[in-house]
N, C-alpha and C positions, 0 to 999 in steps of 0.2 A: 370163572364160571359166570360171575355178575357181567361183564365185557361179552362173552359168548353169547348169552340169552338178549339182554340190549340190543345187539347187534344185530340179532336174527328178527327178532319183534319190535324192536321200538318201543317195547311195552314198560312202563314204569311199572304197574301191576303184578305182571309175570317176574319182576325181577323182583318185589318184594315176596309172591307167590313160593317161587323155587329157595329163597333164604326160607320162607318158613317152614316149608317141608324137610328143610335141613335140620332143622333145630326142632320142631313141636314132638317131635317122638323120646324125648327125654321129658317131657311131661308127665307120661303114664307109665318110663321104664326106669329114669336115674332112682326113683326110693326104693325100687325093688334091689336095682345094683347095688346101693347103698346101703341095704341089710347085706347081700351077698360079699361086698368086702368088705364087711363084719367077721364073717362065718366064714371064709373060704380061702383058696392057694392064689392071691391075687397076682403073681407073675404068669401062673398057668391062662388066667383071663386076660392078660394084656398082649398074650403071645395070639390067643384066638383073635383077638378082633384086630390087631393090625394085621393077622393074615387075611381075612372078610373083608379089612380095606383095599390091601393088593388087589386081592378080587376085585372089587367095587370100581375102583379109581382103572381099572384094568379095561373093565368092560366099557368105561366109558370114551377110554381115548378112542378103544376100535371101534363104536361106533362112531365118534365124531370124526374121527380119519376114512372110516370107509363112505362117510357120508352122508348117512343112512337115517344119521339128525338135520333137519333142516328145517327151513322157517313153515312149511306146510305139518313135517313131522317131530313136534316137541314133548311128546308123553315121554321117551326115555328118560330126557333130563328130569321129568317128573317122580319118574319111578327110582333112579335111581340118587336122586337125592334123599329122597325120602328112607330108601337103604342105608347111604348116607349118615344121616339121622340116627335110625336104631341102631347102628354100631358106634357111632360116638355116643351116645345115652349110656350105652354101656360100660365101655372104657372109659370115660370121664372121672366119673366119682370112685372109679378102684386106680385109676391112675395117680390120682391126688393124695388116695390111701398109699399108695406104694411107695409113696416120699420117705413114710414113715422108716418103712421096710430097708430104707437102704441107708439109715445113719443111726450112731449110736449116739448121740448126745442131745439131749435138747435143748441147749444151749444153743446147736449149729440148726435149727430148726427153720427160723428165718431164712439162713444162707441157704440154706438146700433149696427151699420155694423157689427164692429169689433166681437163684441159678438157671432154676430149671426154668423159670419165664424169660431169662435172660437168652436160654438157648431155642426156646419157640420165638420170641422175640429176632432175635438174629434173621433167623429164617424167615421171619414176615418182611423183613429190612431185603435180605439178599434175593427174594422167588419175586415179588412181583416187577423190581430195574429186568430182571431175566427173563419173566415171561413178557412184558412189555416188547424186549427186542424179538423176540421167538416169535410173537404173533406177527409183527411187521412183516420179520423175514421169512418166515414159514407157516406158519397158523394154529389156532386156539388147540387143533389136538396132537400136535407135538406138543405141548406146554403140559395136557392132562397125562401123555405117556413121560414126560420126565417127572410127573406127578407118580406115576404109577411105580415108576423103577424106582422110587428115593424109598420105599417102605423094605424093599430088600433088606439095606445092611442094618437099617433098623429092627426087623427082624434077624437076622445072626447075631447083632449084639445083644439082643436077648436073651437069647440061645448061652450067649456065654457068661449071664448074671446067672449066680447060684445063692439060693437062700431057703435054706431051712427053715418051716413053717412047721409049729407046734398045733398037732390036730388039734380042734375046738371041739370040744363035747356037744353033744346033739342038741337043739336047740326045743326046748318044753314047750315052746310057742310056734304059732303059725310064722308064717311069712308075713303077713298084716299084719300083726299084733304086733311085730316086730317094727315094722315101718311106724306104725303110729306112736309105738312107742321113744321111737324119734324124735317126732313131730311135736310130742307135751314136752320131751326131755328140753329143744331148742326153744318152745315157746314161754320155758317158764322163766325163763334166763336174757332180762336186757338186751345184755350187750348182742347176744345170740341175733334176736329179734332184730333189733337196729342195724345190724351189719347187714342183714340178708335182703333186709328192708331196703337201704342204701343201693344193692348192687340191682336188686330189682327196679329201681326207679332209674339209674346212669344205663341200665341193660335198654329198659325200654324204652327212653325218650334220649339219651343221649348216645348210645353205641350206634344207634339206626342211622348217625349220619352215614356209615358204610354202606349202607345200603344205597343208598343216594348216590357214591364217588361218582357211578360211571355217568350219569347224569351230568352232575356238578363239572367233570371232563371234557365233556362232547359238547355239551346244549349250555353250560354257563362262561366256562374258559376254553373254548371252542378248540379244545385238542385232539389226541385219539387216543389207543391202548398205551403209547409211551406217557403222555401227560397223566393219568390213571395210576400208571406204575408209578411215578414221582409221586403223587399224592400220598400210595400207600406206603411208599417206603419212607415217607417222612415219617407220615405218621410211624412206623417202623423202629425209625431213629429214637424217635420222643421213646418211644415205649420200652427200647432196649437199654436208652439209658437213665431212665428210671427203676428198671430190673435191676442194673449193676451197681445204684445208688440204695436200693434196695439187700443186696448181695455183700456190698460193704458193713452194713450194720448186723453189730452185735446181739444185737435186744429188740424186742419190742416197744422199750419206753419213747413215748411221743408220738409212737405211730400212728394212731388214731386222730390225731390235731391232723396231722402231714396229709390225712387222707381225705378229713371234710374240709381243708382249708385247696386239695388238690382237684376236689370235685366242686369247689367255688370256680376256680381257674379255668375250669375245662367250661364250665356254663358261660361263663363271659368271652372265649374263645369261639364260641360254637355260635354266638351271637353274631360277632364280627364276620368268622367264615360265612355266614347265610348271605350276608352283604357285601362280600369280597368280590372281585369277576376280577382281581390280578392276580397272576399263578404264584409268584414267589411270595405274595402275603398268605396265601392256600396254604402254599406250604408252610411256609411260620407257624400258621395257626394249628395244623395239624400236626406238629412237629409241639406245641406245646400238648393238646388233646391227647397225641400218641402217651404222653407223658405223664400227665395226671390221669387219662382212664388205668393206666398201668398201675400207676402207685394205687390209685381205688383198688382195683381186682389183685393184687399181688399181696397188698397189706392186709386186705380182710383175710386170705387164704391162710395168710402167716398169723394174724390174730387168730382165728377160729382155731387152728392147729394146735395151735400153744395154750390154749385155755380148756378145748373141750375134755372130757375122759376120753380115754382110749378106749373103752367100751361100746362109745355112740360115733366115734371118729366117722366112720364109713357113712351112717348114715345123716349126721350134719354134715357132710362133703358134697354128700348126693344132693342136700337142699342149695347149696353152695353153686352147685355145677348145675342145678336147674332155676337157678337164680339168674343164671347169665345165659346158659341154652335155649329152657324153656324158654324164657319169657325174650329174647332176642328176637324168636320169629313171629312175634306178636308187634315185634317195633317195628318190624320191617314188613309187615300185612299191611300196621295202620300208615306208616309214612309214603307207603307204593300208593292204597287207597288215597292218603291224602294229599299228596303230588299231581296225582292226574286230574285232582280237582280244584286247588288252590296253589298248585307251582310247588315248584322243591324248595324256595327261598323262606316262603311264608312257613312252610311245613316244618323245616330244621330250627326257623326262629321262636318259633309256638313249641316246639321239646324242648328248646335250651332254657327257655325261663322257664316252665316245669322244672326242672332240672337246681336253676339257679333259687327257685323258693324250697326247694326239698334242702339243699346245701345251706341255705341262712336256718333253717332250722337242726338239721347237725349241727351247726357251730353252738347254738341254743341249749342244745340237749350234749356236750360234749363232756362236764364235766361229770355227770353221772353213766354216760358211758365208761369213762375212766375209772371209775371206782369200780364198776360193775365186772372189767374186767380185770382188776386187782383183787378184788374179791373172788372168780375164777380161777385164777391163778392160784390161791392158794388153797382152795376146794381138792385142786385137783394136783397138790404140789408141784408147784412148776412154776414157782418164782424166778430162776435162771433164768426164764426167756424172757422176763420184762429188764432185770440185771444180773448177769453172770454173777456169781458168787466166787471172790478169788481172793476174800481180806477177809478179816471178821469185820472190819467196816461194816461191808454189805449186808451183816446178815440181818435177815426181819427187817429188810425195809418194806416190805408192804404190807402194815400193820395199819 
């Protein structure tokens, strides 16, 4: 889509404009989903909204194959991003809940996350080397119709997960009361605060280097759509195999150091890349990036999971998911704004140190994170996730 709008406009603007309409509609809708997979049958909601995606992703190839998108007529991609938007808002923060739903131990809590980014991940590695060659050989809306058709068998495998949901008693409170009761629950709790804190500041000054790729492609490493797909599929690599380094481990212990010492790494990376113009240091660099935003976003998932109650899960997930939704098409308004006025280079190197003084102060603040959430941990008994329990060695070690 970023490669499609570029191409038609020229526009650094419109290309951060169309990310933000993707993402700004989990703003005012992830808290509300985030009571609702509290309260409700959350496989019955994960079936509706990748059907609305079919749709979605559907309507869009046929318009851009009949044509009917063009550099005079761009409101579609507007409108239907923004659809876009409120169906991921939705599905987000009950998809994250549904992790829950399909393992018994929480011991295996981490592995399951892990996995499951491990297998979005894949797919960020393998779609854009493919859509790369598809646009060459054919163009941008065959790439949105093999978009459209991959929700198929994803929907029939849903179709054949079965899980039994224990109706929830009616809820005495509003839907607001509800949300906000969320929002003191995560706020009175550190480690809560710092983690969400954390992905909102890498969301917004460090993820928006995607926003940039096709830029940094075309007008800095003077390539086209295949130089673009190499980018992201480096980045791809980093990111898949930090899932599976992620997917390996047992526990939680350490993972909070692993994650502000991976979000140092990703600032000092992102520095370099602003000043890079050689493709294979591009890739290096983003091939480390892919890899520490990964550990960032995969490790808080798996900490917040394993520490909260099961009571609030839904809706600390929903602030989680609009940690990185929300506030995403805010990084990608301000770095299209600030590109068309100060160049992409200057833009990406002014987030990265943002980025790299928020990261010197996690390391600052890391050892009261750690207690904060050892203290979690046993609020909500659920010591295992930080050490499996399998001796009496282990037992009461986080006292």
């Amino acid at each position: 889509m970023g490669w499609f709008v570029y191409r038609l406009t020229n526009s650094v603007f419109l290309l951060g404009l169309i990310s933000f309409l993707s993402m700004i509609p989990s703003v005012f809708i992830s808290p509300f989903a985030g009571d609702l997979a509290d309260r409700t049958n959350r496989h019955k909601i994960i079936l509706i909204t990748q059907i609305s995606a079919l749709i979605q992703t559907s309507v869009l190839a046929a318009l851009v194959l009949s044509g009917f998108i063009s550099k005079t007529v761009i409101w579609p991609l507007i409108v239907l991003s923004l659809m876009q938007g409120i169906i991921e808002a939705v599905d987000a923060p009950i998809r994250q809940s549904f992790v829950i739903d399909l393992i018994e131990k929480k011991s295996m809590l981490s592995n399951a996350i892990a996995m499951n980014s491990a297998a979005f991940n894949a797919a960020r590695l393998i779609g854009p080397s493919i859509a790369g060659i598809l646009i060459i050989s054919f163009s941008e809306g065959v790439c949105f119709t093999f978009n459209a058709i991959s929700y198929i068998p994803v929907i029939i495998m849903l179709l054949f997960i079965k899980i039994k949901y224990v109706k929830s008693p009616p809820s005495k409170h509003s839907t607001l009361h509800n949300v906000m009761e969320g929002w003191k629950y995560a706020y009175s709790y550190f480690p809560i605060r710092f983690l969400i804190s954390n992905i909102i500041i890498f969301t917004l000054f460090g993820m928006s280097y995607a926003t940039l790729l096709p830029v940094f492609a075309r007008d800095v490493l003077h390539g086209d759509s295949r130089t673009l797909g190499l980018l992201m599929s480096t980045a791809g690599v980093g990111a898949l195999t930090g899932a599976l380094y992620l997917a390996s481990r047992q526990n939680i212990k350490g993972l909070s150091y692993r994650m502000v010492i991976a979000g140092f790494v990703v600032s000092i990376s992102l520095v370099v890349f602003s000043f890079s113009s050689y493709l294979y240091l591009s890739m290096f660099l983003l091939l480390i990036i892919g890899l520490g935003m990964m550990l960032q976003m995969a490790s808080t998932n798996t900490m917040l999971q394993s520490m909260i109650n099961d009571r609030m899960r839904g809706r600390v997930l929903s602030m989680y998911t609009m940690a990185y939704m929300s506030i995403a098409p805010f990084g990608s308004l301000m770095v299209g704004s600030l590109s068309s006025r100060f160049g992409v280079k200057a833009t990406l190197l002014c987030t990265a140190v943002i980025c790299m003084l928020w990261a010197l102060n996690g390391l600052r603040q890391h050892k009261n994170l750690t207690r904060g959430i050892q203290r979690m941990l046993i609020e909500n008994n659920n010591q295992e996730s930080y050490r499996p329990i399998s001796s009496p060695i282990n037992i009461g070690i986080i006292k």
